[in-house]
MDTraj code that builds the backbone (N, CA, C; nanometers):
import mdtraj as md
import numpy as np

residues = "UNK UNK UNK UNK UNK UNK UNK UNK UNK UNK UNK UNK UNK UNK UNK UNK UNK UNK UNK UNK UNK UNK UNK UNK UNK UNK UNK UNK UNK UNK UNK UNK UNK UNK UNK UNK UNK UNK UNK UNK UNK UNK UNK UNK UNK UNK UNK UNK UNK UNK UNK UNK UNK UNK UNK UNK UNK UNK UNK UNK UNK UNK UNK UNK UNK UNK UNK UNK UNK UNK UNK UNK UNK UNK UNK UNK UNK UNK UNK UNK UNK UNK UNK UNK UNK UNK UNK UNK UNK UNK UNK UNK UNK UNK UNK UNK UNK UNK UNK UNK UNK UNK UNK UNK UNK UNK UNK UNK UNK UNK UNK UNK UNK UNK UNK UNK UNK UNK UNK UNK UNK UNK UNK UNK UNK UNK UNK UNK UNK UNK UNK UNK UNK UNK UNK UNK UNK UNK UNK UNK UNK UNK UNK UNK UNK UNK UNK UNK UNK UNK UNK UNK UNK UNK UNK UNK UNK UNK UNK UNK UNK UNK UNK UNK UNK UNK UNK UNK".split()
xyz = np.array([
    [-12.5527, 2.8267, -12.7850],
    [-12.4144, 2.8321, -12.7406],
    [-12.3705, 2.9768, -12.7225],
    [-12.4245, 3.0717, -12.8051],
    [-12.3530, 3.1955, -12.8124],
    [-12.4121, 3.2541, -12.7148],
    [-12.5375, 3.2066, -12.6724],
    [-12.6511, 3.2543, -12.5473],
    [-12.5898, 3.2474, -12.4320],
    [-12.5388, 3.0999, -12.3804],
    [-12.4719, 3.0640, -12.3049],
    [-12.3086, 3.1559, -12.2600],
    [-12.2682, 3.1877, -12.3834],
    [-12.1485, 3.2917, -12.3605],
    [-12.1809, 3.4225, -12.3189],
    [-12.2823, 3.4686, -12.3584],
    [-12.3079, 3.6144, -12.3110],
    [-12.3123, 3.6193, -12.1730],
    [-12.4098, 3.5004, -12.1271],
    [-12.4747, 3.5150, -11.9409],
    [-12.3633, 3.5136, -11.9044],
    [-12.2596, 3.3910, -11.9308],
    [-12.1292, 3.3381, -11.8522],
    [-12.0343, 3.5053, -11.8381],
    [-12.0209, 3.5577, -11.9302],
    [-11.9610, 3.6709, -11.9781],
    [-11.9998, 3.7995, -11.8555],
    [-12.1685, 3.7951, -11.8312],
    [-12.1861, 3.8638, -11.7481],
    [-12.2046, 3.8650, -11.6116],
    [-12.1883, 3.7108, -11.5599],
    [-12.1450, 3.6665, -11.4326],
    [-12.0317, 3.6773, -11.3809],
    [-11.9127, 3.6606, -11.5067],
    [-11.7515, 3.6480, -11.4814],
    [-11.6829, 3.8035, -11.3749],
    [-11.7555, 3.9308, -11.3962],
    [-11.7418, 4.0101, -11.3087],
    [-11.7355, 3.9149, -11.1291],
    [-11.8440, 3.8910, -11.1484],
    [-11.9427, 3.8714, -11.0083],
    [-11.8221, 3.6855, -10.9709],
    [-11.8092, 3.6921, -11.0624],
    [-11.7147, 3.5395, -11.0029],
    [-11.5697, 3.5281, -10.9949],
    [-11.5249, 3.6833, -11.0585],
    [-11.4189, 3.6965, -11.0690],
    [-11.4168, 3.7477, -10.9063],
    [-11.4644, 3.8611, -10.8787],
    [-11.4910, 3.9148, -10.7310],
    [-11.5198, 3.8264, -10.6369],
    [-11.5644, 3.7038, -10.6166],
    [-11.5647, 3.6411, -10.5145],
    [-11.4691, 3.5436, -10.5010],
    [-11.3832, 3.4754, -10.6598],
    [-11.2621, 3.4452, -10.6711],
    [-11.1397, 3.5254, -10.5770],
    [-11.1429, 3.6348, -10.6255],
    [-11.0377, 3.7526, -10.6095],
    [-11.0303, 3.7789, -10.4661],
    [-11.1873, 3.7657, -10.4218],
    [-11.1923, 3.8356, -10.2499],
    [-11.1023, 3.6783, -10.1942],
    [-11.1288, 3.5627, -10.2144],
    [-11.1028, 3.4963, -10.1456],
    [-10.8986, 3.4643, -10.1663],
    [-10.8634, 3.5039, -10.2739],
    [-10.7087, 3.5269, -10.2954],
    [-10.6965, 3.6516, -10.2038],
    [-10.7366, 3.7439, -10.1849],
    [-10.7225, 3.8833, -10.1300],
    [-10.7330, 3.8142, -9.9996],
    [-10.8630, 3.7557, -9.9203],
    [-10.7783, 3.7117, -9.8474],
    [-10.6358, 3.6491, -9.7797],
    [-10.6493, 3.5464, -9.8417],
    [-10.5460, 3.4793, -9.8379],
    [-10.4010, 3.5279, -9.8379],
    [-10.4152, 3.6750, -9.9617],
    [-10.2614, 3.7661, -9.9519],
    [-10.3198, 3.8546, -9.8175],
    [-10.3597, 3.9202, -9.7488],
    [-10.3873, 3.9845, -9.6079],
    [-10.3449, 3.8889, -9.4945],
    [-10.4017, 3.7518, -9.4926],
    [-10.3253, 3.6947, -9.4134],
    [-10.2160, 3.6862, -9.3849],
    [-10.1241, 3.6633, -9.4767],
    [-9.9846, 3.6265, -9.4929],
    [-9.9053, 3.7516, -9.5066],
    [-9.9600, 3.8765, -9.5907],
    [-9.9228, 3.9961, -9.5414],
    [-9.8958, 4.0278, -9.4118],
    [-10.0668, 4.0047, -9.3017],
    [-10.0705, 4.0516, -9.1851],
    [-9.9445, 3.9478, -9.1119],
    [-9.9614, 3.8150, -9.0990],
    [-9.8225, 3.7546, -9.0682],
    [-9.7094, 3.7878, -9.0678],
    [-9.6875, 3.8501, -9.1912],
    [-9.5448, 3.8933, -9.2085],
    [-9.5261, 4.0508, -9.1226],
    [-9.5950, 4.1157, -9.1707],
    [-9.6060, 4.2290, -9.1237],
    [-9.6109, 4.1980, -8.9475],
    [-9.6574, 4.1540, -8.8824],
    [-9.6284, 4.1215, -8.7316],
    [-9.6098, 4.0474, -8.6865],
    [-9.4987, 3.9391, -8.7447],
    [-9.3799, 3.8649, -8.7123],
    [-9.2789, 3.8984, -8.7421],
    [-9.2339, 3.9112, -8.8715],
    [-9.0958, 3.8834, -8.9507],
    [-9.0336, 4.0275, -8.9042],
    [-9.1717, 4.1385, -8.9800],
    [-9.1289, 4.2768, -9.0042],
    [-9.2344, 4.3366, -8.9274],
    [-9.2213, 4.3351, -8.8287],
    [-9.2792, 4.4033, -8.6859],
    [-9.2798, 4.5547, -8.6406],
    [-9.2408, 4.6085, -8.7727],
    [-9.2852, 4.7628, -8.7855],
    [-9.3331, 4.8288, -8.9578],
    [-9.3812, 4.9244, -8.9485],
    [-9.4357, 4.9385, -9.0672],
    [-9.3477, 4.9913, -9.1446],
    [-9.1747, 4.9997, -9.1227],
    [-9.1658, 5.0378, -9.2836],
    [-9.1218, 4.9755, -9.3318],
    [-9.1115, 4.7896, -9.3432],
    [-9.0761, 4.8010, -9.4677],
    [-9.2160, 4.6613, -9.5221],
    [-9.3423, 4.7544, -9.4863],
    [-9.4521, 4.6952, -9.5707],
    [-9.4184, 4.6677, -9.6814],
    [-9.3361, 4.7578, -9.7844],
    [-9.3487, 4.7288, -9.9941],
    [-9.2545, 4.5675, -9.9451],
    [-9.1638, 4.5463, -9.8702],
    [-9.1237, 4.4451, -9.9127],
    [-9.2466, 4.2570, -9.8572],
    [-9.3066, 4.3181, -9.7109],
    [-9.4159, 4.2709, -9.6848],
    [-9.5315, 4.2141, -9.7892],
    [-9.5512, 4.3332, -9.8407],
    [-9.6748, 4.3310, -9.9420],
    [-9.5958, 4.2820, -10.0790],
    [-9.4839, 4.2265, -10.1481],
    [-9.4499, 4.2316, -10.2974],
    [-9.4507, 4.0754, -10.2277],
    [-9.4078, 3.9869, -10.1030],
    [-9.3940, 3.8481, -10.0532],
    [-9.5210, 3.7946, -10.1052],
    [-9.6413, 3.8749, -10.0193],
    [-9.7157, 3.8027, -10.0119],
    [-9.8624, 3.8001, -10.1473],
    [-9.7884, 3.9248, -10.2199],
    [-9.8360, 3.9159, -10.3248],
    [-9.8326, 3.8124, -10.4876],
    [-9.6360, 3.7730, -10.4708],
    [-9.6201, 3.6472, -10.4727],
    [-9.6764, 3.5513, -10.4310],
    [-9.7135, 3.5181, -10.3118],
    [-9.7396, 3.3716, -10.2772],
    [-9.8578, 3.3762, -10.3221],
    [-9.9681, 3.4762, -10.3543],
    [-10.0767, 3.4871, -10.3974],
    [-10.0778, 3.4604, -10.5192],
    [-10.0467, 3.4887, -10.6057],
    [-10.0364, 3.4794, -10.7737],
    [-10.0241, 3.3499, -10.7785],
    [-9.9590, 3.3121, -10.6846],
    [-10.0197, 3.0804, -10.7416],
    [-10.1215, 3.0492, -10.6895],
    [-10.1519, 3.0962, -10.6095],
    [-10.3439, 3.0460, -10.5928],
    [-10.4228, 3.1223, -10.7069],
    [-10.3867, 3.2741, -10.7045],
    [-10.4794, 3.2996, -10.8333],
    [-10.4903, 3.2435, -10.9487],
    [-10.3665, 3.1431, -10.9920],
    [-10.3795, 3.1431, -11.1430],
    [-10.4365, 2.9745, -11.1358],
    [-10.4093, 2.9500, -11.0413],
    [-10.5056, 2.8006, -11.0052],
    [-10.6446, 2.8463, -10.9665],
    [-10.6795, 2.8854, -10.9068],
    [-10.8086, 2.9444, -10.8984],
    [-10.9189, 3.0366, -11.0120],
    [-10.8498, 3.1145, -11.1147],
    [-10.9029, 3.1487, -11.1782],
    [-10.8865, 3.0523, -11.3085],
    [-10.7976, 2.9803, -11.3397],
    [-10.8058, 2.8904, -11.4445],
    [-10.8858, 2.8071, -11.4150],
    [-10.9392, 2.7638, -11.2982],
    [-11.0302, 2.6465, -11.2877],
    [-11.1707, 2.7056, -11.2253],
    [-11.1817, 2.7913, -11.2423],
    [-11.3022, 2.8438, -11.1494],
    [-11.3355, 3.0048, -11.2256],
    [-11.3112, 3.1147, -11.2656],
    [-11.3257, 3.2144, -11.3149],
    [-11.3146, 3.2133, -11.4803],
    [-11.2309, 3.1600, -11.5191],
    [-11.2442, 3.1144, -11.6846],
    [-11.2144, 2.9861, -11.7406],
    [-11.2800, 2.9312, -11.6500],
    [-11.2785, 2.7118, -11.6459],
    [-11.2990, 2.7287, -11.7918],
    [-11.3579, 2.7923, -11.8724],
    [-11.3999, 2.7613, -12.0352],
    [-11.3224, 2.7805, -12.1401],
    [-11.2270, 2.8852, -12.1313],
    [-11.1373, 2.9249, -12.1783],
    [-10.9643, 2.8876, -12.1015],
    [-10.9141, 2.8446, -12.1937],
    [-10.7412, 2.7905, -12.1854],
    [-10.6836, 2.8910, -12.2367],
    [-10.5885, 2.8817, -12.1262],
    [-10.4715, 3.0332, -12.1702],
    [-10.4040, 2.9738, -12.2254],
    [-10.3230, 3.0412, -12.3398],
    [-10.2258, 3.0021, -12.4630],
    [-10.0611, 2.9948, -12.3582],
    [-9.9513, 2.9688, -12.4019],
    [-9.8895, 2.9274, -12.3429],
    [-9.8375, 3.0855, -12.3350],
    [-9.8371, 3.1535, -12.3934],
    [-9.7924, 3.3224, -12.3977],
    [-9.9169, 3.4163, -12.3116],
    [-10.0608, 3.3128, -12.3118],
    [-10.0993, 3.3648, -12.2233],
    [-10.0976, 3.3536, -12.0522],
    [-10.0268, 3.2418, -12.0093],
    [-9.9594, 3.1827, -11.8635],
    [-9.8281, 3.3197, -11.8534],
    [-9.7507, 3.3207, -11.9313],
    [-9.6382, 3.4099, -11.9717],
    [-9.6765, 3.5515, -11.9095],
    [-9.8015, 3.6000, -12.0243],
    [-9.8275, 3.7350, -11.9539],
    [-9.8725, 3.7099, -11.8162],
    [-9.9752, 3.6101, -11.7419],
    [-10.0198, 3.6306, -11.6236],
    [-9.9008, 3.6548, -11.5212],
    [-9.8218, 3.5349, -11.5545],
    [-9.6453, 3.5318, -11.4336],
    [-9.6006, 3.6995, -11.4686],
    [-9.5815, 3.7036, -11.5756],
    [-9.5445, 3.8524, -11.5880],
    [-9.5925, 3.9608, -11.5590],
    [-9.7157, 3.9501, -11.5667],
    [-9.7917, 4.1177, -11.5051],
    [-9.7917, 4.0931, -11.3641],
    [-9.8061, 3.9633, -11.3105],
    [-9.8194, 3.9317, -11.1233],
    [-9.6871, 4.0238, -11.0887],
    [-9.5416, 3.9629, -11.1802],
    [-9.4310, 3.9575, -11.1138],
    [-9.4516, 4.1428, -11.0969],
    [-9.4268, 4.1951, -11.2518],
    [-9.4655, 4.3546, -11.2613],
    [-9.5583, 4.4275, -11.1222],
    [-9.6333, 4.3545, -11.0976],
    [-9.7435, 4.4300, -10.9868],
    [-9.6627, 4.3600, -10.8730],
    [-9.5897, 4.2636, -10.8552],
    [-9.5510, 4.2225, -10.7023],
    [-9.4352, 4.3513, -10.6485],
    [-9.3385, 4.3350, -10.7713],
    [-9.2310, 4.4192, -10.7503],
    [-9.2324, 4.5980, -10.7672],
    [-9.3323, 4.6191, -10.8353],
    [-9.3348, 4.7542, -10.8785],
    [-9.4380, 4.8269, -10.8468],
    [-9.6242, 4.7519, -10.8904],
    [-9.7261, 4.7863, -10.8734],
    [-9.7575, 4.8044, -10.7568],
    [-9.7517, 4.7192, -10.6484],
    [-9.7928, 4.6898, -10.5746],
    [-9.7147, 4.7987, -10.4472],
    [-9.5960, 4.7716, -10.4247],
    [-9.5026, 4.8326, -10.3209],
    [-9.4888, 4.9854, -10.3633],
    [-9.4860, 5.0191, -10.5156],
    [-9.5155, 5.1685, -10.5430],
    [-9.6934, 5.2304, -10.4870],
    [-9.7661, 5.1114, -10.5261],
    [-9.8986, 5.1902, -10.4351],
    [-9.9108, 5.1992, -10.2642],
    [-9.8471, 5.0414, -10.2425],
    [-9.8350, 5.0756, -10.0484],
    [-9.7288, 5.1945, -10.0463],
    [-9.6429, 5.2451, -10.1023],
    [-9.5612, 5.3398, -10.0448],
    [-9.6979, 5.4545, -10.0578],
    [-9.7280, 5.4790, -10.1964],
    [-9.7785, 5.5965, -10.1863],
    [-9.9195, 5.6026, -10.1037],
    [-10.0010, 5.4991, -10.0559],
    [-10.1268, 5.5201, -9.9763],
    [-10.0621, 5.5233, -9.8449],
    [-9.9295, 5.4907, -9.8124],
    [-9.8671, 5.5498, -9.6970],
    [-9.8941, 5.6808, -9.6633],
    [-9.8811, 5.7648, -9.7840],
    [-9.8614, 5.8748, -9.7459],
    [-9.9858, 5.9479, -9.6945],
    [-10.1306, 5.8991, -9.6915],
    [-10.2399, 5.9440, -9.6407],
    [-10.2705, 5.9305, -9.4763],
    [-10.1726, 5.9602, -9.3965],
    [-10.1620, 5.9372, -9.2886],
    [-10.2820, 6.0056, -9.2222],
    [-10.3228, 6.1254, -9.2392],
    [-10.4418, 6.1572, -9.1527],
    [-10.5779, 6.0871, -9.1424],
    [-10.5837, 6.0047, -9.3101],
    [-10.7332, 5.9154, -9.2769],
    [-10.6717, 5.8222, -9.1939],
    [-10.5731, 5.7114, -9.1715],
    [-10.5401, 5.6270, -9.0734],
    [-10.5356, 5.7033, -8.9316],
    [-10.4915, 5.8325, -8.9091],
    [-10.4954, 5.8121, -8.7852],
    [-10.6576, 5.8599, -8.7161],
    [-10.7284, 5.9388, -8.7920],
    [-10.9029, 5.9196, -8.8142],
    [-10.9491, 5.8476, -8.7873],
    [-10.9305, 5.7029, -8.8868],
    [-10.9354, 5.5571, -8.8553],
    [-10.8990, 5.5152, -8.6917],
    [-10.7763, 5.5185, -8.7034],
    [-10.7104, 5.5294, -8.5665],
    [-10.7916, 5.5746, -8.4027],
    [-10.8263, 5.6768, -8.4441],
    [-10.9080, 5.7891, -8.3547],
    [-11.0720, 5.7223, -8.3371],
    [-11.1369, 5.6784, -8.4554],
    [-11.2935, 5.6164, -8.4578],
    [-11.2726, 5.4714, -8.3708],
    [-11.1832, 5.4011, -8.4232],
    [-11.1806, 5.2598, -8.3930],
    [-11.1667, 5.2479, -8.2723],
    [-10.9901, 5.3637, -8.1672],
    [-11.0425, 5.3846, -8.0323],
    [-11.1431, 5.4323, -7.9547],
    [-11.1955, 5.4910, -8.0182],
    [-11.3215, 5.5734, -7.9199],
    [-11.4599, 5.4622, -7.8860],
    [-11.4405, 5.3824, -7.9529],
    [-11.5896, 5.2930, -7.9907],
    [-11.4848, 5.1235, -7.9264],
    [-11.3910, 5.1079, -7.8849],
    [-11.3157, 5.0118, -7.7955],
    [-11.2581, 4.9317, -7.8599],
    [-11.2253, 4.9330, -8.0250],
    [-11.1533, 4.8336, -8.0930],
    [-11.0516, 4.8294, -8.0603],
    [-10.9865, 4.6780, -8.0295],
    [-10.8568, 4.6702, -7.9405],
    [-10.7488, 4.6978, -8.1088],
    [-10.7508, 4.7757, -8.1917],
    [-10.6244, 4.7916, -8.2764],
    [-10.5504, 4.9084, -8.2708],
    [-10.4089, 4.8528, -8.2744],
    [-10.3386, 4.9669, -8.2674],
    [-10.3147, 5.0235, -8.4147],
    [-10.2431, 5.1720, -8.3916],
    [-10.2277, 5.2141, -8.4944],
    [-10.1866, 5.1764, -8.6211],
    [-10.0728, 5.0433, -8.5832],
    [-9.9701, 5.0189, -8.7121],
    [-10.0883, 4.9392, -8.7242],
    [-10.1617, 4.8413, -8.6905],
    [-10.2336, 4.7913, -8.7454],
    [-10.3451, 4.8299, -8.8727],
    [-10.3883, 4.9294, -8.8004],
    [-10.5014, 5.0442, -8.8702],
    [-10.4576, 5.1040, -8.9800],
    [-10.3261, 5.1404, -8.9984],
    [-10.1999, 5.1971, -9.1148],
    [-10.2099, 5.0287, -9.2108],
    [-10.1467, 4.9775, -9.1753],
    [-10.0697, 4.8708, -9.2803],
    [-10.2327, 4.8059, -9.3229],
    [-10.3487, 4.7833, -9.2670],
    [-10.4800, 4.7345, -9.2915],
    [-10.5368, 4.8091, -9.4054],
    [-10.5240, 4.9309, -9.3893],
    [-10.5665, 5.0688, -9.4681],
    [-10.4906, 5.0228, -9.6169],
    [-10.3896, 5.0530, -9.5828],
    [-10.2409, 5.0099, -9.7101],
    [-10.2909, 4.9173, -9.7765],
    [-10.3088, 4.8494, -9.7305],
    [-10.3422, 4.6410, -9.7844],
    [-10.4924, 4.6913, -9.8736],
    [-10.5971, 4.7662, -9.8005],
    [-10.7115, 4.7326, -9.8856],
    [-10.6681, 4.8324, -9.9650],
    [-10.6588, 4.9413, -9.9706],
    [-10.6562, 5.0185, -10.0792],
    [-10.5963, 4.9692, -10.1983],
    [-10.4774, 4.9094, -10.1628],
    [-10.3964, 4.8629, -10.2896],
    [-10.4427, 4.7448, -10.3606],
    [-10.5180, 4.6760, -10.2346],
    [-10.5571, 4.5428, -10.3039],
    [-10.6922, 4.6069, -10.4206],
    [-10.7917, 4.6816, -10.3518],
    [-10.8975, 4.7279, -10.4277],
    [-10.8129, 4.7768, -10.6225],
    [-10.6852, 4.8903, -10.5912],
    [-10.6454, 4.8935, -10.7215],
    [-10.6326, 4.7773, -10.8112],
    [-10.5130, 4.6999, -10.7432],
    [-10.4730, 4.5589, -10.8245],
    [-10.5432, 4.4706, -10.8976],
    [-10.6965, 4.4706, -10.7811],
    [-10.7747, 4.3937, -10.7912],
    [-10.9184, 4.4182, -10.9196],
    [-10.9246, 4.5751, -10.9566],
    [-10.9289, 4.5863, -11.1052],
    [-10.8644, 4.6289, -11.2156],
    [-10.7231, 4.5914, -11.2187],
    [-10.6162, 4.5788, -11.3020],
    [-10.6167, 4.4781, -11.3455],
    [-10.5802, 4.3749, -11.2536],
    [-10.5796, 4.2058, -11.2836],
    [-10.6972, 4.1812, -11.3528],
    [-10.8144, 4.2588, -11.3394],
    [-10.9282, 4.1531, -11.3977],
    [-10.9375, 4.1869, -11.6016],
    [-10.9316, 4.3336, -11.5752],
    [-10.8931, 4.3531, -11.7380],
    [-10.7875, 4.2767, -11.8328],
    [-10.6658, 4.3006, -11.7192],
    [-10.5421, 4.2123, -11.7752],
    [-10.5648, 4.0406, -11.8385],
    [-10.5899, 3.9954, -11.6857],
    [-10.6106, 3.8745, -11.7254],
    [-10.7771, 3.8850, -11.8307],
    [-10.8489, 3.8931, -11.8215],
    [-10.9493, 3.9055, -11.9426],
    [-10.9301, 3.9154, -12.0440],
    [-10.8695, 3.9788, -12.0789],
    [-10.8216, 4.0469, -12.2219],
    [-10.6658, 3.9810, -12.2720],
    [-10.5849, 3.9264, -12.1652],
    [-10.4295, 3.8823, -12.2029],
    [-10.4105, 3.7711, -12.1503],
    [-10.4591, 3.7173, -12.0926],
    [-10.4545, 3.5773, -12.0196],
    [-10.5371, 3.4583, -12.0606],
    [-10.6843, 3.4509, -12.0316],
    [-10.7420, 3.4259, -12.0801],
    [-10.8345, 3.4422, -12.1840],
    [-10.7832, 3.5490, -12.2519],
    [-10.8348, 3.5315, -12.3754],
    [-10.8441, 3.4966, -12.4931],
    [-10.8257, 3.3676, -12.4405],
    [-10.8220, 3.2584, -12.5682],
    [-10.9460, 3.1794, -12.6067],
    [-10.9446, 3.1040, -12.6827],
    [-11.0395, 3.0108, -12.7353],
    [-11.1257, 2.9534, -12.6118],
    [-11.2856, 2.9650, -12.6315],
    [-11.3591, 2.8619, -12.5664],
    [-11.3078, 2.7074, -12.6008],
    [-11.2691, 2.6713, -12.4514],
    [-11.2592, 2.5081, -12.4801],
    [-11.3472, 2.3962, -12.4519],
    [-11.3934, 2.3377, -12.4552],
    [-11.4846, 2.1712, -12.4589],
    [-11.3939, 2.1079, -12.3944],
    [-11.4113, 2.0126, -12.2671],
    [-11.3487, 1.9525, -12.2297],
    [-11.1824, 1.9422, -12.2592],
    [-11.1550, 2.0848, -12.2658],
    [-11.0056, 2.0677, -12.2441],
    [-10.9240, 2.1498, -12.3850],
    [-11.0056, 2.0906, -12.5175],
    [-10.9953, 2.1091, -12.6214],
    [-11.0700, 2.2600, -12.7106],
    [-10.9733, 2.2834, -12.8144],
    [-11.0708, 2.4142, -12.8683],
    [-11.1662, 2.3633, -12.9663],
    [-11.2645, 2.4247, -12.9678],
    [-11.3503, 2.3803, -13.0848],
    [-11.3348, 2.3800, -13.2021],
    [-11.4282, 2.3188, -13.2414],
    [-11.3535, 2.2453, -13.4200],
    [-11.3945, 2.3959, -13.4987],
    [-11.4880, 2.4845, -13.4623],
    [-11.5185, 2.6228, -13.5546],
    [-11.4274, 2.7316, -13.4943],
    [-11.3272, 2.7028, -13.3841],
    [-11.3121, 2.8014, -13.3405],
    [-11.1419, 2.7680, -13.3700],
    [-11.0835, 2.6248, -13.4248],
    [-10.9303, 2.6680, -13.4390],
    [-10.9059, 2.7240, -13.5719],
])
top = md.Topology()
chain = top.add_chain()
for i, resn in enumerate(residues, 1):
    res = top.add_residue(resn, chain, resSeq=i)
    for name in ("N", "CA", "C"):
        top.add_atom(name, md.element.get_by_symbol(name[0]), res)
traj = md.Trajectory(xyz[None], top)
Protein backbone atom coordinates (compact mmCIF):
# COMPACT_ATOMS: atom_id res chain seq x y z
CA UNK A 1 0.00 0.00 0.00
CA UNK A 2 2.66 2.47 0.97
CA UNK A 3 4.43 1.25 -2.45
CA UNK A 4 1.47 2.09 -4.26
CA UNK A 5 1.51 5.76 -2.69
CA UNK A 6 4.93 6.62 -3.56
CA UNK A 7 4.50 5.72 -7.61
CA UNK A 8 0.94 7.50 -7.45
CA UNK A 9 2.82 10.45 -5.65
CA UNK A 10 5.29 10.50 -8.48
CA UNK A 11 2.96 10.44 -11.41
CA UNK A 12 0.61 13.18 -9.75
CA UNK A 13 3.17 15.87 -11.27
CA UNK A 14 2.73 14.30 -14.78
CA UNK A 15 -1.25 14.04 -14.22
CA UNK A 16 -1.60 17.05 -12.65
CA UNK A 17 0.01 18.69 -16.03
CA UNK A 18 -2.10 17.05 -18.39
CA UNK A 19 -5.16 17.75 -16.03
CA UNK A 20 -4.11 21.45 -15.85
CA UNK A 21 -3.14 21.71 -19.72
CA UNK A 22 -6.54 20.62 -20.54
CA UNK A 23 -8.33 23.39 -17.90
CA UNK A 24 -5.68 25.86 -19.42
CA UNK A 25 -7.19 25.14 -22.33
CA UNK A 26 -10.40 25.52 -21.77
CA UNK A 27 -9.58 29.10 -19.75
CA UNK A 28 -7.67 30.35 -23.34
CA UNK A 29 -10.66 29.58 -25.09
CA UNK A 30 -13.05 31.54 -23.31
CA UNK A 31 -10.38 34.10 -22.56
CA UNK A 32 -9.66 34.24 -26.39
CA UNK A 33 -13.66 34.63 -26.83
CA UNK A 34 -13.93 37.20 -24.61
CA UNK A 35 -11.04 38.98 -25.51
CA UNK A 36 -12.40 39.18 -29.34
CA UNK A 37 -15.92 39.56 -28.84
CA UNK A 38 -17.04 41.20 -25.70
CA UNK A 39 -13.62 43.18 -25.18
CA UNK A 40 -12.25 43.63 -28.64
CA UNK A 41 -9.19 45.49 -27.61
CA UNK A 42 -6.45 44.68 -25.34
CA UNK A 43 -6.87 46.76 -22.43
CA UNK A 44 -8.98 45.54 -20.47
CA UNK A 45 -7.48 41.79 -20.66
CA UNK A 46 -7.12 41.68 -16.31
CA UNK A 47 -10.82 41.88 -16.47
CA UNK A 48 -10.89 39.22 -19.58
CA UNK A 49 -8.49 36.96 -17.90
CA UNK A 50 -10.01 37.14 -13.86
CA UNK A 51 -13.79 35.89 -16.12
CA UNK A 52 -12.35 33.29 -17.50
CA UNK A 53 -10.24 32.25 -14.86
CA UNK A 54 -13.40 31.88 -12.87
CA UNK A 55 -15.22 29.83 -15.16
CA UNK A 56 -12.15 27.66 -15.02
CA UNK A 57 -11.83 26.95 -11.31
CA UNK A 58 -15.17 24.76 -11.67
CA UNK A 59 -13.80 22.49 -14.09
CA UNK A 60 -10.60 22.37 -12.14
CA UNK A 61 -11.92 21.38 -8.93
CA UNK A 62 -14.15 18.72 -10.72
CA UNK A 63 -11.42 17.57 -12.62
CA UNK A 64 -8.79 17.37 -10.19
CA UNK A 65 -10.98 15.86 -7.43
CA UNK A 66 -11.88 13.10 -9.67
CA UNK A 67 -8.95 12.59 -11.76
CA UNK A 68 -5.59 14.21 -10.16
CA UNK A 69 -6.26 13.27 -6.41
CA UNK A 70 -9.33 10.69 -7.00
CA UNK A 71 -7.60 9.06 -3.64
CA UNK A 72 -7.58 11.66 -1.44
CA UNK A 73 -10.94 13.83 -0.20
CA UNK A 74 -10.59 17.37 0.54
CA UNK A 75 -11.79 18.28 4.07
CA UNK A 76 -14.53 20.68 3.93
CA UNK A 77 -11.85 23.65 4.85
CA UNK A 78 -10.02 22.04 2.27
CA UNK A 79 -12.87 22.93 -0.78
CA UNK A 80 -12.74 26.44 1.29
CA UNK A 81 -9.08 27.01 0.63
CA UNK A 82 -9.33 25.79 -3.13
CA UNK A 83 -12.61 28.51 -3.82
CA UNK A 84 -10.38 30.81 -1.96
CA UNK A 85 -6.96 30.75 -3.43
CA UNK A 86 -8.91 30.41 -7.20
CA UNK A 87 -10.97 33.52 -6.10
CA UNK A 88 -7.36 35.27 -4.70
CA UNK A 89 -5.60 34.33 -8.14
CA UNK A 90 -8.83 35.27 -10.31
CA UNK A 91 -9.04 38.75 -8.83
CA UNK A 92 -5.55 39.65 -7.84
CA UNK A 93 -3.04 36.90 -9.07
CA UNK A 94 -3.91 36.59 -12.14
CA UNK A 95 -4.86 40.30 -13.64
CA UNK A 96 -1.75 41.65 -11.47
CA UNK A 97 0.47 39.16 -13.66
CA UNK A 98 -1.44 39.95 -17.18
CA UNK A 99 -0.93 43.62 -16.31
CA UNK A 100 2.61 43.16 -15.55
CA UNK A 101 3.68 40.61 -18.63
CA UNK A 102 1.96 43.47 -20.49
CA UNK A 103 4.60 45.35 -19.92
CA UNK A 104 7.17 43.17 -22.06
CA UNK A 105 6.09 44.63 -25.18
CA UNK A 106 9.25 44.19 -27.26
CA UNK A 107 9.21 40.22 -27.03
CA UNK A 108 5.46 40.47 -28.46
CA UNK A 109 6.21 42.66 -31.02
CA UNK A 110 9.47 40.16 -31.96
CA UNK A 111 6.84 37.62 -31.76
CA UNK A 112 4.84 39.90 -33.83
CA UNK A 113 7.71 40.52 -36.38
CA UNK A 114 8.74 36.30 -36.62
CA UNK A 115 5.13 35.18 -36.99
CA UNK A 116 4.74 37.90 -39.97
CA UNK A 117 7.68 37.22 -41.84
CA UNK A 118 7.11 33.32 -42.06
CA UNK A 119 2.96 34.21 -43.15
CA UNK A 120 1.08 33.59 -39.88
CA UNK A 121 -2.19 35.24 -40.47
CA UNK A 122 -2.02 36.86 -36.53
CA UNK A 123 -2.29 40.10 -35.70
CA UNK A 124 -0.59 41.84 -33.13
CA UNK A 125 -3.29 42.05 -30.33
CA UNK A 126 -3.53 38.60 -30.87
CA UNK A 127 0.25 37.78 -30.43
CA UNK A 128 0.12 40.34 -27.15
CA UNK A 129 -2.97 38.93 -25.26
CA UNK A 130 -1.66 34.98 -26.44
CA UNK A 131 1.80 35.89 -24.93
CA UNK A 132 -0.17 37.37 -21.65
CA UNK A 133 -2.40 34.19 -21.35
CA UNK A 134 0.64 31.69 -21.49
CA UNK A 135 2.91 33.33 -19.40
CA UNK A 136 0.51 33.81 -16.65
CA UNK A 137 -1.09 30.63 -17.09
CA UNK A 138 2.56 28.85 -16.90
CA UNK A 139 2.90 30.99 -13.29
CA UNK A 140 -0.60 30.02 -11.87
CA UNK A 141 -0.22 26.83 -13.15
CA UNK A 142 2.72 26.01 -10.58
CA UNK A 143 1.17 27.82 -7.75
CA UNK A 144 -2.05 25.90 -7.92
CA UNK A 145 -0.26 22.65 -7.91
CA UNK A 146 1.68 23.24 -4.51
CA UNK A 147 -1.42 24.95 -3.12
CA UNK A 148 -3.80 22.53 -3.89
CA UNK A 149 -1.23 19.59 -2.85
CA UNK A 150 -0.39 20.69 0.24
CA UNK A 151 -4.01 22.71 1.21
CA UNK A 152 -6.59 21.16 -0.70
CA UNK A 153 -6.04 17.92 -1.04
CA UNK A 154 -4.17 17.09 1.52
CA UNK A 155 -6.11 15.04 3.32
CA UNK A 156 -6.55 11.48 4.19
CA UNK A 157 -6.17 8.60 1.56
CA UNK A 158 -9.71 7.45 0.95
CA UNK A 159 -11.13 3.78 -0.03
CA UNK A 160 -14.03 4.08 -1.85
CA UNK A 161 -15.08 7.33 -0.64
CA UNK A 162 -14.19 6.68 2.99
CA UNK A 163 -10.92 7.31 5.20
CA UNK A 164 -9.22 4.43 6.40
CA UNK A 165 -9.73 2.73 9.54
CA UNK A 166 -5.54 3.41 10.42
CA UNK A 167 -5.66 6.59 9.06
CA UNK A 168 -8.78 8.42 11.13
Amino acid sequence: MQEKKKTHSKTRPWVFTIVGVIITLFNFLIYTLLARTIFNNNELLWLDSMIAYILATFLAYLMHSRITWKERRPTKIGIINFFAWNLTTAIVISPVLTWLFGLITPFYEFAFNISSSIGLPFDYAFIESTGIFCLAALITMVLNYFFYDRLVFGGKKTTNGTASPDEN
